[in-house]
PAKOLLO-968787 format. One record per residue (C-alpha): residue number from 1; residue in three letters; x, z, y. Coordinates in Angstrom, 1 decimal, padded with zeros to 4 digits. Each point is the difference from the previous one (the first is absolute). Last residue first. Example, Ala and Ser with C-alpha at 12.3 -4.5 7.8 and 13.67 -1.06 7.14 Angstrom:
BEGIN
<lolo n="2" res="SER" c1="013.7" c3="007.1" c2="-001.1"/>
<lolo n="1" res="ALA" c1="-001.4" c3="000.7" c2="-003.4"/>
# end
This chain:
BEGIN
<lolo n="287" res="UNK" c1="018.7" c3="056.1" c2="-077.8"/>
<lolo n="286" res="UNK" c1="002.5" c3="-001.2" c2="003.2"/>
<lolo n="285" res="UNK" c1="-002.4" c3="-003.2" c2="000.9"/>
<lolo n="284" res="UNK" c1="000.1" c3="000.3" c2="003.4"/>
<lolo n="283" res="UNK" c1="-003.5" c3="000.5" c2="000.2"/>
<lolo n="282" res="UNK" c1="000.7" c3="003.0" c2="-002.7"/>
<lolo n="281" res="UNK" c1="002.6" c3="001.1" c2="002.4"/>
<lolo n="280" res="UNK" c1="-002.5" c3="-000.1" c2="003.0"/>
<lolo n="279" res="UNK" c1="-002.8" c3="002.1" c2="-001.8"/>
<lolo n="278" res="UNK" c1="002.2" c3="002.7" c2="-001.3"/>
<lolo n="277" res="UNK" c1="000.9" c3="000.3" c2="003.5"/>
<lolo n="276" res="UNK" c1="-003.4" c3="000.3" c2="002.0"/>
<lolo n="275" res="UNK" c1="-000.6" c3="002.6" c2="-003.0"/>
<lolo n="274" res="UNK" c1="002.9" c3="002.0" c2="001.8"/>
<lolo n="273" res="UNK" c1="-000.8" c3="000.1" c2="003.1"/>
<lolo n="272" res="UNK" c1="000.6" c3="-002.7" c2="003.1"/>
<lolo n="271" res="UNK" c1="002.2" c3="-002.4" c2="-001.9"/>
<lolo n="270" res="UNK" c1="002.8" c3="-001.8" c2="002.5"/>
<lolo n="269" res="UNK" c1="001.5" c3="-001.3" c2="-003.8"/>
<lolo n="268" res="UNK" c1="003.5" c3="001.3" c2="000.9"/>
<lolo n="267" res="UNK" c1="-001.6" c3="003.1" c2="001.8"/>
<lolo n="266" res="UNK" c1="-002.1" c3="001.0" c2="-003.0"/>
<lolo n="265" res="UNK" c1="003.1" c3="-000.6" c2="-002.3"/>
<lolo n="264" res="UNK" c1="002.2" c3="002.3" c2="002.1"/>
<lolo n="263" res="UNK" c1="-002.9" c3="002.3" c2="000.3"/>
<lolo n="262" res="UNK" c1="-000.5" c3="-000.1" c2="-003.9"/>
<lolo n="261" res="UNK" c1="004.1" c3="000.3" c2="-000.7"/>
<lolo n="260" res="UNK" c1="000.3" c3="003.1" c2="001.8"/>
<lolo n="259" res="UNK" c1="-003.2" c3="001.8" c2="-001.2"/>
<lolo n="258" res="UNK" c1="001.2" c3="-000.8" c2="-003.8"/>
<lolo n="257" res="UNK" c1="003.7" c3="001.3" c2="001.3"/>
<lolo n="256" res="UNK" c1="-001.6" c3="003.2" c2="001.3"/>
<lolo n="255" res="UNK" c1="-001.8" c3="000.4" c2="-003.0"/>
<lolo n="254" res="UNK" c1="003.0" c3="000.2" c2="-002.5"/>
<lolo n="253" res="UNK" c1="000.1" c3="-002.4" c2="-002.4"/>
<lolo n="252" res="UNK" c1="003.1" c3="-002.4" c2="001.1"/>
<lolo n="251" res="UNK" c1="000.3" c3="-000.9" c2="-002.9"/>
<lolo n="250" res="UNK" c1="-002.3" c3="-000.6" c2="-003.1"/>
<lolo n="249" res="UNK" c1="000.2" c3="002.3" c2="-003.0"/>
<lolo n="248" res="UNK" c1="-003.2" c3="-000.8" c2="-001.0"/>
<lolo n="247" res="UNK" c1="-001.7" c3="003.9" c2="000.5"/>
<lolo n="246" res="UNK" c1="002.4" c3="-000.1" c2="003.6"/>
<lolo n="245" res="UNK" c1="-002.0" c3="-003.2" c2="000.6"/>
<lolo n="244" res="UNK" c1="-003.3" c3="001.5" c2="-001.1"/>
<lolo n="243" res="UNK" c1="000.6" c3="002.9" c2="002.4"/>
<lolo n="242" res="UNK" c1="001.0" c3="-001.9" c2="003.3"/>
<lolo n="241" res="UNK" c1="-003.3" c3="-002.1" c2="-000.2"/>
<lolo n="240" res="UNK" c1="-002.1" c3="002.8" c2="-000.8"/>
<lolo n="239" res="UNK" c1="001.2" c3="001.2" c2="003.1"/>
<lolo n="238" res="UNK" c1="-000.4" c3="-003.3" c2="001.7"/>
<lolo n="237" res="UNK" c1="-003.5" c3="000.0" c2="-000.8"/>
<lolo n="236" res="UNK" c1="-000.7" c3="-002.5" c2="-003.7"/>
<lolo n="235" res="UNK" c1="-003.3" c3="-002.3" c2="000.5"/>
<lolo n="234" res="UNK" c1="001.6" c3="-002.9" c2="-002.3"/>
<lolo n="233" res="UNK" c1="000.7" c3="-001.8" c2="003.3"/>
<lolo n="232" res="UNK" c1="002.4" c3="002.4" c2="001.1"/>
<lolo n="231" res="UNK" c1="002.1" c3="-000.4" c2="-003.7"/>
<lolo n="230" res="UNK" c1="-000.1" c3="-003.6" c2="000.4"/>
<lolo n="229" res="UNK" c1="001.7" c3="000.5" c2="003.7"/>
<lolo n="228" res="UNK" c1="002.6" c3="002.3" c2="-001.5"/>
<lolo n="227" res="UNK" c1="000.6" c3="-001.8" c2="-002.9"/>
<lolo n="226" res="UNK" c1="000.7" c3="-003.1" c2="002.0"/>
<lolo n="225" res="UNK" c1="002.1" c3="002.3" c2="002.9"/>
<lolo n="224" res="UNK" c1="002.1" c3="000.9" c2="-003.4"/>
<lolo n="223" res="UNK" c1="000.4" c3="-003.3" c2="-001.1"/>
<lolo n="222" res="UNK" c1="001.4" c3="-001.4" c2="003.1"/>
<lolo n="221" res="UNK" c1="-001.6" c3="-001.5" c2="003.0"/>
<lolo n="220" res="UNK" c1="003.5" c3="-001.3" c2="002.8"/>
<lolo n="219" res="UNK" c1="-001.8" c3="000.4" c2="003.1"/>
<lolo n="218" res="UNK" c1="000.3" c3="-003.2" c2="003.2"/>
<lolo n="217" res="UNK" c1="-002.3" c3="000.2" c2="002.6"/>
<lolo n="216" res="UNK" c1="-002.5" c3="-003.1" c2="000.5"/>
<lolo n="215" res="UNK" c1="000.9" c3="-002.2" c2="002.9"/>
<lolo n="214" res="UNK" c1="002.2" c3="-002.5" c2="-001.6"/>
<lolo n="213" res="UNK" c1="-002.3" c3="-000.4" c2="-003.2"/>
<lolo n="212" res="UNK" c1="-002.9" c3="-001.0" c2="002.2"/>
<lolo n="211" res="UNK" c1="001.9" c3="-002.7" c2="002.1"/>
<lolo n="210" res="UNK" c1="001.4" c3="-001.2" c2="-002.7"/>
<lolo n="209" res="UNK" c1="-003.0" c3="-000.3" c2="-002.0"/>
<lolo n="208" res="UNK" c1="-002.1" c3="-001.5" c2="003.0"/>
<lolo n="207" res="UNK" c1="002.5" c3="-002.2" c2="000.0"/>
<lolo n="206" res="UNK" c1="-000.3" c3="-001.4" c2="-003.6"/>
<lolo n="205" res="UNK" c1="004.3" c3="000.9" c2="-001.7"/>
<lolo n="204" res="UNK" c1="002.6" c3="-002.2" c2="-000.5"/>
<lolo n="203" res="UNK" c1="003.1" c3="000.5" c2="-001.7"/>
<lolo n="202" res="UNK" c1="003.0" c3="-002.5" c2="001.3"/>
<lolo n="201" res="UNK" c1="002.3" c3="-001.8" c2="-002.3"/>
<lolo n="200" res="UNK" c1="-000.7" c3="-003.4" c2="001.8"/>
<lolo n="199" res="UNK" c1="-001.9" c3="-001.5" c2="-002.7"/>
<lolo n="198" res="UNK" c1="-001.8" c3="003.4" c2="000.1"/>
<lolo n="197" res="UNK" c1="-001.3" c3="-000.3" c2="003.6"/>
<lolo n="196" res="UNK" c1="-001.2" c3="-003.3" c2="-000.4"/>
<lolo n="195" res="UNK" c1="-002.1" c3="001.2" c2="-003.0"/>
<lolo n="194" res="UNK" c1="-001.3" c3="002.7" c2="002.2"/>
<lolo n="193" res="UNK" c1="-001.0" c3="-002.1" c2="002.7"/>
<lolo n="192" res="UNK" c1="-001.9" c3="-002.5" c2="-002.0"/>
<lolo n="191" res="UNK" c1="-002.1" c3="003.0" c2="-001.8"/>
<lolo n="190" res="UNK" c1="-000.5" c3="001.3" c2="004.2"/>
<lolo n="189" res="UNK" c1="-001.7" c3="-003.3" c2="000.4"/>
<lolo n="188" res="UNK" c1="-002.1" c3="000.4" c2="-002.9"/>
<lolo n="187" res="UNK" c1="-000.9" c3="003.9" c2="000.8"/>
<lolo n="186" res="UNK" c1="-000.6" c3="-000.4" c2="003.6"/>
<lolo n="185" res="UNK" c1="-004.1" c3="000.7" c2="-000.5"/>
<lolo n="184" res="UNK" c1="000.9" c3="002.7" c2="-002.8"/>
<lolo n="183" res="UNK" c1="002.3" c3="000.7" c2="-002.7"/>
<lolo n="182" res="UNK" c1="002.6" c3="001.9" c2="000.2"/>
<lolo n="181" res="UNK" c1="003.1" c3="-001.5" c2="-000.4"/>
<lolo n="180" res="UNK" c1="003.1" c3="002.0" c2="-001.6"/>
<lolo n="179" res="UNK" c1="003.2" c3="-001.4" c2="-000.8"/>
<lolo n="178" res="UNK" c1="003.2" c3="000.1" c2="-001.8"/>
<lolo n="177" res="UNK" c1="-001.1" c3="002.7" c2="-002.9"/>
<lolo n="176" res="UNK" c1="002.5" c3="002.7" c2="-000.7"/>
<lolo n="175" res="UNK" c1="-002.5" c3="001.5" c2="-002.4"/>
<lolo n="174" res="UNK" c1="001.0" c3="003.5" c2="001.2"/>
<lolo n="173" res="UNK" c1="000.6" c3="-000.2" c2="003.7"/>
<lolo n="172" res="UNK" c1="-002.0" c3="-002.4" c2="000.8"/>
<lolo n="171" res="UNK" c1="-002.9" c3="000.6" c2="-002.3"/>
<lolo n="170" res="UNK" c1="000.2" c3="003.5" c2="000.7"/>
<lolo n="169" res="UNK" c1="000.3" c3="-000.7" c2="003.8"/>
<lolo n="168" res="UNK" c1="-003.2" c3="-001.7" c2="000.0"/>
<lolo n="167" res="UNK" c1="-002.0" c3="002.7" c2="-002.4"/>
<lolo n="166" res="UNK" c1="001.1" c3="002.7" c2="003.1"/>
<lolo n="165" res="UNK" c1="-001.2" c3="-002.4" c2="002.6"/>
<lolo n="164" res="UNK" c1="-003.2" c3="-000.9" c2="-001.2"/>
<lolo n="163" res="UNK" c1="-001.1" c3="-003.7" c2="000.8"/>
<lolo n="162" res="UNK" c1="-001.1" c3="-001.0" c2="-003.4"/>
<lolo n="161" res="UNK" c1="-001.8" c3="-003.4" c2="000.8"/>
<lolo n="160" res="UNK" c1="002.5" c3="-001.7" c2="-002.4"/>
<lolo n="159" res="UNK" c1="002.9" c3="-002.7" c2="-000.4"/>
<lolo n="158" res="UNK" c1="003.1" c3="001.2" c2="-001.6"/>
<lolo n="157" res="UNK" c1="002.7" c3="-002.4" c2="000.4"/>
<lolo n="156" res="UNK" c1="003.0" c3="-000.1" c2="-002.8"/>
<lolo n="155" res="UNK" c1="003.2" c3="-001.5" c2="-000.5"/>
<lolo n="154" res="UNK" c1="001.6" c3="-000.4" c2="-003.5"/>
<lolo n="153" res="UNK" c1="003.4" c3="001.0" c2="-000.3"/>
<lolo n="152" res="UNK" c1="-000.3" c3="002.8" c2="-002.5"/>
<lolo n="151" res="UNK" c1="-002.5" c3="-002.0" c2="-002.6"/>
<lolo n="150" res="UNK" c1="-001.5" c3="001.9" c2="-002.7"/>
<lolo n="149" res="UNK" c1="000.4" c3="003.0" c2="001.3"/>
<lolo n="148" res="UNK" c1="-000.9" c3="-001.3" c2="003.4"/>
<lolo n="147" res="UNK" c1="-003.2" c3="-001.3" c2="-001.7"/>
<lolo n="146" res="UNK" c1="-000.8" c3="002.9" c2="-001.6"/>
<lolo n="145" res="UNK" c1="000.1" c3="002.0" c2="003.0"/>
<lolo n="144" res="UNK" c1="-001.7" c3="-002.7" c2="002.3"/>
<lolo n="143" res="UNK" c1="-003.0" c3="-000.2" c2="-002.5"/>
<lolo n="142" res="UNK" c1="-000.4" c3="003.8" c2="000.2"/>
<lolo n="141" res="UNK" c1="-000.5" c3="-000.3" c2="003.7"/>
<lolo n="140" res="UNK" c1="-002.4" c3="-002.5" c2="-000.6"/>
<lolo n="139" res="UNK" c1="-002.0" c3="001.9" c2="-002.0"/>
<lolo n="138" res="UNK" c1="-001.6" c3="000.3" c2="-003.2"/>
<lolo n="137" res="UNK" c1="002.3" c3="-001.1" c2="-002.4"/>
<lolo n="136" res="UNK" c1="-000.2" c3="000.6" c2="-004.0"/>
<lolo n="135" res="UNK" c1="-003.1" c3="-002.4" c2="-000.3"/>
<lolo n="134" res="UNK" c1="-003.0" c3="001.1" c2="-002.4"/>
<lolo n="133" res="UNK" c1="-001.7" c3="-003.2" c2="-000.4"/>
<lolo n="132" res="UNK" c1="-000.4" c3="-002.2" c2="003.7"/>
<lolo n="131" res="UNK" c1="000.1" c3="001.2" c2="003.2"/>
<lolo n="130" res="UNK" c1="-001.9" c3="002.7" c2="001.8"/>
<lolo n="129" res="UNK" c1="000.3" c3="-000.1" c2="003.9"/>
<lolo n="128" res="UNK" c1="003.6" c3="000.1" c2="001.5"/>
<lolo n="127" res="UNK" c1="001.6" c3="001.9" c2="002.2"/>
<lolo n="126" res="UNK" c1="003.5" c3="-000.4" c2="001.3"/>
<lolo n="125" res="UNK" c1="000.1" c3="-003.9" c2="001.3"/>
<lolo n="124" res="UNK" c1="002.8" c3="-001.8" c2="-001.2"/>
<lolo n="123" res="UNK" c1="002.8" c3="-002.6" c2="001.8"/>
<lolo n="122" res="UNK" c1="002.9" c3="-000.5" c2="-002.9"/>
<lolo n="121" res="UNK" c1="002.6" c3="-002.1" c2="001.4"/>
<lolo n="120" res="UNK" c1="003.3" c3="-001.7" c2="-001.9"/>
<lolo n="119" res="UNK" c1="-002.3" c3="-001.0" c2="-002.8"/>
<lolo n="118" res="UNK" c1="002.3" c3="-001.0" c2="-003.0"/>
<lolo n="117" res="UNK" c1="000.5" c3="-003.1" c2="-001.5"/>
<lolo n="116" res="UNK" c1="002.5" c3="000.2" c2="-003.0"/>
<lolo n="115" res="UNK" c1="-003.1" c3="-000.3" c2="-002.5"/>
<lolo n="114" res="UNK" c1="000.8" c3="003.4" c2="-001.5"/>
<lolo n="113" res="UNK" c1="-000.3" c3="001.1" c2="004.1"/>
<lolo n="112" res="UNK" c1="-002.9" c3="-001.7" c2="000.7"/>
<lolo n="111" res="UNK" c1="-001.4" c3="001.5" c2="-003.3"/>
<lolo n="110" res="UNK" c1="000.3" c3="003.6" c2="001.4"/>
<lolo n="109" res="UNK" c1="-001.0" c3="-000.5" c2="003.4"/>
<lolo n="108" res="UNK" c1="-003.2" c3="-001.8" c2="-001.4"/>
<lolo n="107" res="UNK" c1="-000.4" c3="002.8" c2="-002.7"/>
<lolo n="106" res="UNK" c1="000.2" c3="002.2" c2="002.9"/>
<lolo n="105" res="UNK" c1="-003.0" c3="-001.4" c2="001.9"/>
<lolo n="104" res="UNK" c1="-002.3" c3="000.4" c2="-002.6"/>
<lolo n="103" res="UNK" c1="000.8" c3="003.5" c2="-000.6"/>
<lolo n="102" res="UNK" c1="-001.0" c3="000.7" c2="004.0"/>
<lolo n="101" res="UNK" c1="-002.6" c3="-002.2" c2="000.2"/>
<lolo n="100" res="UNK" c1="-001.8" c3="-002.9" c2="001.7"/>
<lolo n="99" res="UNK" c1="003.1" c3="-002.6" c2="-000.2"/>
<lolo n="98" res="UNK" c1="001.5" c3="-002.7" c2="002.2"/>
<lolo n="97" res="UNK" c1="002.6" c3="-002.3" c2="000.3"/>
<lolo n="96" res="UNK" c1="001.9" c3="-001.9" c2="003.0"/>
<lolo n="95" res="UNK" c1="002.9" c3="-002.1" c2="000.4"/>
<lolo n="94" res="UNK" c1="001.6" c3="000.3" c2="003.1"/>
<lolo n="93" res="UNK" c1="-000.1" c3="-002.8" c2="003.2"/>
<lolo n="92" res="UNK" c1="-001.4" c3="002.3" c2="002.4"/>
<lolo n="91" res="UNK" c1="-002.5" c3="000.4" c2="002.8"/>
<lolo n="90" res="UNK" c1="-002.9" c3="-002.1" c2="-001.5"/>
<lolo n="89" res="UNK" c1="000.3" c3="001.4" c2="-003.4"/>
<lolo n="88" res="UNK" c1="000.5" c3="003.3" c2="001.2"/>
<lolo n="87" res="UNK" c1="-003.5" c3="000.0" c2="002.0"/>
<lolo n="86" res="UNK" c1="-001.9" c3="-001.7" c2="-002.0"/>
<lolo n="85" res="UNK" c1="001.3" c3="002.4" c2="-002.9"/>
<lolo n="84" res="UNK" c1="-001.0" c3="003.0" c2="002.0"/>
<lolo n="83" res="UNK" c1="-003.8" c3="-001.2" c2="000.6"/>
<lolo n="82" res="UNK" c1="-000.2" c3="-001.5" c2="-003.5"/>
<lolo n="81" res="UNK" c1="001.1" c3="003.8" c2="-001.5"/>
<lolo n="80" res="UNK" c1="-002.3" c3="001.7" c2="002.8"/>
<lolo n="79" res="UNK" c1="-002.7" c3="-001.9" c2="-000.9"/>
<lolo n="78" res="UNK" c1="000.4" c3="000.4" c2="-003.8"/>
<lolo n="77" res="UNK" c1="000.5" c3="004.2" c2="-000.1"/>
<lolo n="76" res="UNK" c1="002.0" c3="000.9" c2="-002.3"/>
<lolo n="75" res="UNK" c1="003.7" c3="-000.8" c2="001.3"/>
<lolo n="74" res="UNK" c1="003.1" c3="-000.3" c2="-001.6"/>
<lolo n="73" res="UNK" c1="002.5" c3="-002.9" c2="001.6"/>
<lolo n="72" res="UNK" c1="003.0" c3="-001.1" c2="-001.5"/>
<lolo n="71" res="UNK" c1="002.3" c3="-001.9" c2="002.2"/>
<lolo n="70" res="UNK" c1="002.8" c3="-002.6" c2="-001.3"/>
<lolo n="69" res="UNK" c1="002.5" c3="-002.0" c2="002.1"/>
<lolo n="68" res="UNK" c1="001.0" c3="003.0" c2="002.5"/>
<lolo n="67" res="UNK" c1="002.6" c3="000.3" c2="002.7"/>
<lolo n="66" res="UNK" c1="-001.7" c3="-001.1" c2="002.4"/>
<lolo n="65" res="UNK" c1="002.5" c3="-001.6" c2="003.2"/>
<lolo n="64" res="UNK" c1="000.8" c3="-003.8" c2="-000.8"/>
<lolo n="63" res="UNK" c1="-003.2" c3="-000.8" c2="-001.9"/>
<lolo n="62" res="UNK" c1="-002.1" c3="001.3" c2="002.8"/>
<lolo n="61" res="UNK" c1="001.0" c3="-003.1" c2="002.1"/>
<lolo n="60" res="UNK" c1="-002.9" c3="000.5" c2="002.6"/>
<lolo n="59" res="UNK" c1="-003.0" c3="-001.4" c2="-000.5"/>
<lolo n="58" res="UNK" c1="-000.9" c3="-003.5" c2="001.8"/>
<lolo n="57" res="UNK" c1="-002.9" c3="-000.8" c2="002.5"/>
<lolo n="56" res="UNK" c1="-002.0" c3="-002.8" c2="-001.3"/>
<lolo n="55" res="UNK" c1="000.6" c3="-003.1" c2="001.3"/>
<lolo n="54" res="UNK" c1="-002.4" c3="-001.6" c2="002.5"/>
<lolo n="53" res="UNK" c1="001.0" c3="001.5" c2="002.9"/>
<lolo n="52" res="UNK" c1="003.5" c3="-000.3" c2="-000.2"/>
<lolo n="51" res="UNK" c1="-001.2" c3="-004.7" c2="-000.3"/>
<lolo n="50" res="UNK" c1="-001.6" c3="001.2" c2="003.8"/>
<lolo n="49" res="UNK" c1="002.9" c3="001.9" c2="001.2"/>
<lolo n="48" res="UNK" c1="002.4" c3="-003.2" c2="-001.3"/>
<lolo n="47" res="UNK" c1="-002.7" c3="-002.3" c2="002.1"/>
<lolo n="46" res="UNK" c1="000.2" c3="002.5" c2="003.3"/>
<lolo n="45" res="UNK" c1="003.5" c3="000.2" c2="000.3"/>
<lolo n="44" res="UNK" c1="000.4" c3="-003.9" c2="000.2"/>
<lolo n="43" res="UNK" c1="001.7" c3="-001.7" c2="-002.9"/>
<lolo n="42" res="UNK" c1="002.6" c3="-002.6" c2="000.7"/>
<lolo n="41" res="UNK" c1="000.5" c3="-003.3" c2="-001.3"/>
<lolo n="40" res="UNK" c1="000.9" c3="-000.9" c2="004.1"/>
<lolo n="39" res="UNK" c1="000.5" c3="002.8" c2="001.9"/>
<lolo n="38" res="UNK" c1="-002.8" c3="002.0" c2="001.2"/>
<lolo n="37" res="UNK" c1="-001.3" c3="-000.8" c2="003.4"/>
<lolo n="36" res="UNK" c1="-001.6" c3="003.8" c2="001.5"/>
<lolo n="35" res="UNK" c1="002.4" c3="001.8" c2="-001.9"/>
<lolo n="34" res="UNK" c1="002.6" c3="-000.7" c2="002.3"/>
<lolo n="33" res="UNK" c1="-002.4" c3="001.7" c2="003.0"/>
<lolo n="32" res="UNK" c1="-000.3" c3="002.6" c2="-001.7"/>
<lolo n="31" res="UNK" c1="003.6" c3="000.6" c2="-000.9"/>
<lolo n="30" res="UNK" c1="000.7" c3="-000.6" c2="004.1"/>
<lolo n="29" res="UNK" c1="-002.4" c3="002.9" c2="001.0"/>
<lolo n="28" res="UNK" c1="-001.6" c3="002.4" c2="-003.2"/>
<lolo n="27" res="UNK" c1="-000.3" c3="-000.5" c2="-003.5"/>
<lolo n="26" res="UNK" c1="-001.4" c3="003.0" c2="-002.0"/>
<lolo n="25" res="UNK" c1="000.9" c3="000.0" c2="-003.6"/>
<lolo n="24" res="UNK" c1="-002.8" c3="001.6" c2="-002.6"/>
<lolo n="23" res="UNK" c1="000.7" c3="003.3" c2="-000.7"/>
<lolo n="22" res="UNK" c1="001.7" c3="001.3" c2="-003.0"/>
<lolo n="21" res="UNK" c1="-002.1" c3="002.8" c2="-001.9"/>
<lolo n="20" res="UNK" c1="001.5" c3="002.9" c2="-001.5"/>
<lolo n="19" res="UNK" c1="-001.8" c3="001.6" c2="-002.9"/>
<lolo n="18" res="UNK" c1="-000.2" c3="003.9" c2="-000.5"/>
<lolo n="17" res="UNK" c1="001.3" c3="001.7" c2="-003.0"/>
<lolo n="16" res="UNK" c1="-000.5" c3="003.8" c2="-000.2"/>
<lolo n="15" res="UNK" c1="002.2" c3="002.5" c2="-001.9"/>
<lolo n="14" res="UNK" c1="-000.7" c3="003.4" c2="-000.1"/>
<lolo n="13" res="UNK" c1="002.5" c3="003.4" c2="000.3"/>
<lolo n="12" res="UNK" c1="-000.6" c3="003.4" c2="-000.8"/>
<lolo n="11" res="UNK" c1="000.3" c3="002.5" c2="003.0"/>
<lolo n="10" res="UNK" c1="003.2" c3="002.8" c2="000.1"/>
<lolo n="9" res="UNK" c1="-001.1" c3="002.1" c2="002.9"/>
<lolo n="8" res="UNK" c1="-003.7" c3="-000.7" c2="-000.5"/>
<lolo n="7" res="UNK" c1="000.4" c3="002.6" c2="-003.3"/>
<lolo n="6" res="UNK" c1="001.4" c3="-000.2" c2="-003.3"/>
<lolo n="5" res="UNK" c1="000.3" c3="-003.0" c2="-002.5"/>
<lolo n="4" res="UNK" c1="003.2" c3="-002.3" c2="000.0"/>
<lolo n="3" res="UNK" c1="-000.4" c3="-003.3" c2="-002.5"/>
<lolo n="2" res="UNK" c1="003.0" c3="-001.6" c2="-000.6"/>
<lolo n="1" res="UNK" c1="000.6" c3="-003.7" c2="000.9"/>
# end
């Protein structure tokens, strides 16, 4: 399923599995009265309810619907790594491995594939604290890249508390990850829906997510609104704003245009003044 962004119009879609219980037979008139004097060998109603009872409820056949044998999970933090792979392990019938850092984790997807093995999931985290020696990866967003270089058709989760809409549809759009959970009271059940939702070719996204990235306004950021903004936050007025760019050569230049492009910003953002502004993009994470 593709991924549409833009207003309440066009809404993202989430996937939530609910169980269906059978009730337990009613009999009423003549087919009570029948059951009253069971036939001979017979089981009464109540004894095969009793011998239910005492057998544990059974799962699902996952095996039939997940598409996945192999998971890999990166995660620092031990007590949300147990927590998740309870969680998985008891949901699903996949293979599951772990690892506490980014490098770490790609020499696992890198010698599962040598071996002929490969993970078909990769569920990561995007920050990480410290790590071992002077690693090359620092995020998990950085992971994903490398691992989708090294391996095109592998799926990917990302599983974070960032909950900011414009670093959401980056890693959406531009990581072309499967899934995003955010992690929070839901987050485990939400992990189960996810994977559901990818086995049937479906991209999931947390609710609160969706619902977030629905109502916020769609704007396209390009380089020059990033120079722009950085130039604002260096203390530069829009005049001196208009005259550095014509300096540099960059286009449009002209102060009407800088003015232009500010309001539209300020209005896309809902900023009050211009240091309310610089202060929302850098909580977006723009510079």
């Amino acid at each position: 399923m593709q991924l549409i962004f833009g207003g309440p119009d066009r809404p993202l879609r989430y996937f939530r599995l609910t169980e269906t219980r059978t009730p337990e037979p009613k009999l009423f008139g003549a087919c009570a009265e029948t059951r009253k004097e069971p036939m001979k060998g017979a089981r009464s109603f109540g004894q095969d309810s009793k011998e239910a009872a005492r057998k544990p409820p059974s799962l699902p056949n996952q095996k039939s619907r997940i598409m996945f044998k192999k998971v890999l999970v990166v995660e620092d933090i031990d007590s949300i790594n147990i927590g998740l792979t309870a969680t998985l392990s008891a949901s699903f019938p996949f293979a599951i491995d772990h690892a506490k850092y980014c490098d770490n984790a790609l020499l696992k997807l890198k010698k599962a594939l040598l071996d002929g093995e490969p993970f078909d999931l990769l569920i990561t985290d995007l920050s990480f604290k410290g790590g071992p020696g002077n690693g090359q990866l620092h995020s998990g967003d950085e992971l994903i890249c490398e691992a989708k270089a090294l391996q095109p058709d592998l799926h990917t989760i990302i599983y974070s508390i960032e909950d900011r809409a414009h670093k959401i549809r980056e890693f959406m759009e531009e990581l072309n990850v499967n899934g995003y959970v955010l992690k929070g009271r839901e987050s485990s059940l939400q992990m189960v829906q996810a994977i559901e939702a990818i086995s049937r070719k479906a991209t999931y996204l947390s609710p609160e997510l969706s619902r977030s990235l629905s109502q916020a306004p769609s704007l396209e950021i390009d380089e020059y609104d990033l120079l722009l903004l950085q130039e604002l936050a260096s203390g530069y007025s829009q005049v001196e704003i208009a005259d550095r760019f014509a300096q540099q050569g960059i286009t449009p230049s002209s102060l009407s245009s800088v003015e232009k492009r500010i309001n539209r910003l300020k209005d896309y953002f809902m900023a009050r003044n211009i240091p309310n502004l610089i202060a929302l993009a850098k909580d977006m994470g723009l510079f």
